[in-house]
N, C-alpha and C positions, 0 to 999 in steps of 0.2 A: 505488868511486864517487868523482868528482871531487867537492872542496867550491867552491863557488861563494866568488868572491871578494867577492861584494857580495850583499847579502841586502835586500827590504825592510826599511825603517826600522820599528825598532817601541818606538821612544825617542827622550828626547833624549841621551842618552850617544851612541848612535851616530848620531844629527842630526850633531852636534857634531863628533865623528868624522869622518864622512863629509865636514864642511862644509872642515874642516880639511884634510883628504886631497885634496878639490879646488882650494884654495886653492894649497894645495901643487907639487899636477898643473900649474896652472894657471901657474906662477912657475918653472915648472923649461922645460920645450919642449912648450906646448901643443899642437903637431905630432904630434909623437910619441905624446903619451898621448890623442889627439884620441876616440876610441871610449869611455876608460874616462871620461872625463872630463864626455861626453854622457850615459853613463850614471850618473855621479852627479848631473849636474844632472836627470834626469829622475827621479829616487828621493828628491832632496831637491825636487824641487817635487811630486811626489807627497805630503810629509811635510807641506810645509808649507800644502796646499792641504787636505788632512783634517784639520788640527790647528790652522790658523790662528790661531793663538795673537795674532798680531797686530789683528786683528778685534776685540777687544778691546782693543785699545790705541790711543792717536791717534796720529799719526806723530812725535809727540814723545816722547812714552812708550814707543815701538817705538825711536827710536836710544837713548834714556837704558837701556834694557835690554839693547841689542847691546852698548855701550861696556861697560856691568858684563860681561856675558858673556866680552867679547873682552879686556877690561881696557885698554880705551882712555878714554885723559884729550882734555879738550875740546881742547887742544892739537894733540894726534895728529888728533883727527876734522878740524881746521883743517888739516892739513897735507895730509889722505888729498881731502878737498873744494875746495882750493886756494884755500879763503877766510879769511879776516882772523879773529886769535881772540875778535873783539871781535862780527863776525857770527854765529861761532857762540856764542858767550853770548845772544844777541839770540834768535836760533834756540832753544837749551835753555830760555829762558825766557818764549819765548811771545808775543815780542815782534818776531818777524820770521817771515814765512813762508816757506816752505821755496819754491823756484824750479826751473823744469821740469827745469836742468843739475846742479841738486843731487840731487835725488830721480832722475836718473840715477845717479848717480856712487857713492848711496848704494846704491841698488839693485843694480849691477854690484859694490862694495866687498864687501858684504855677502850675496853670492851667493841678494838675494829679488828680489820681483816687484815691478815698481817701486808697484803697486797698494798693499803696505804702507805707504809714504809719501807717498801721491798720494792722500790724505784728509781732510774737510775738519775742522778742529779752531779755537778760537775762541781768536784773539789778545789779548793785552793789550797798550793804549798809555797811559798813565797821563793822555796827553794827553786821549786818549775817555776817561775811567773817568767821567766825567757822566752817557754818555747809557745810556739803560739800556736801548735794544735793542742786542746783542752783537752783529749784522752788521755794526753800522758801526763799530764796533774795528776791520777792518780798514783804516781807510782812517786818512789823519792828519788831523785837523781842524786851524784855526786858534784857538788859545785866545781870542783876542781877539776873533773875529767871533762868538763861538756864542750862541749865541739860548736863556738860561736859563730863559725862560718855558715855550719846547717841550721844552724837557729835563729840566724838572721837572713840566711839566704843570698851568701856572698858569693 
């Protein structure tokens, strides 16, 4: 009896594996290896849609854990995103949110669904750190127009 060259995932060793072997596939003649290649991406979204490890994570805590896994510096993740490494600090620290071209690029990089990144999670701007409802961290305020009666509730 033939052994199959690809088995369900029933780990992250062979997650890992797998993700690697596609990555690989993927950078040599995606032509060529076009079937086995479908078939790892359909065994790795199988893994990662039961195990969604990321569901647990906000999409900043999902790249700060691919870069450990993959051993990528903020650097590298600047280079592979084609943004400035001063955005991605801004990004790792919670003070930039991630944009629809990014969370592509991240998603396609990182062989997941862009749904791990395309989550909402709560910014810091030190310029809002006054108001104490966290939706409107996102946006930038004017320090010098704000109204600290309604922001402290006087």
């Amino acid at each position: 009896m033939k052994t199959l060259k690809y088995t369900i995932i029933k780990g992250s060793e062979q997650y890992n594996e797998y993700c690697n072997k596609l990555e690989e596939l993927v950078s040599i003649d995606e032509e060529q290896y076009e079937d086995e290649i479908e078939l790892l991406i359909l065994l790795i979204e199988k893994y990662d849609n039961e195990n969604a490890f990321f569901e647990k994570l906000n999409p900043i805590e999902t790249i700060k854990s691919l870069m450990k896994d993959h051993k990528i510096k903020a650097k590298e993740l600047a280079e592979i995103l084609d943004l400035s490494t001063g955005t991605v600090s801004k990004i790792l620290n919670y003070q930039k949110g991630l944009s629809k071209e990014t969370i592509r690029k991240l998603a396609s990089h990182f062989k997941m669904q862009q749904e791990a990144f395309n989550r909402s999670y709560k910014l810091i701007n030190p310029v809002n750190r006054l108001y104490k409802n966290a939706s409107l961290m996102n946006t930038e305020k004017d320090i010098n127009t704000i109204n600290y009666s309604r922001v402290y509730n006087y």
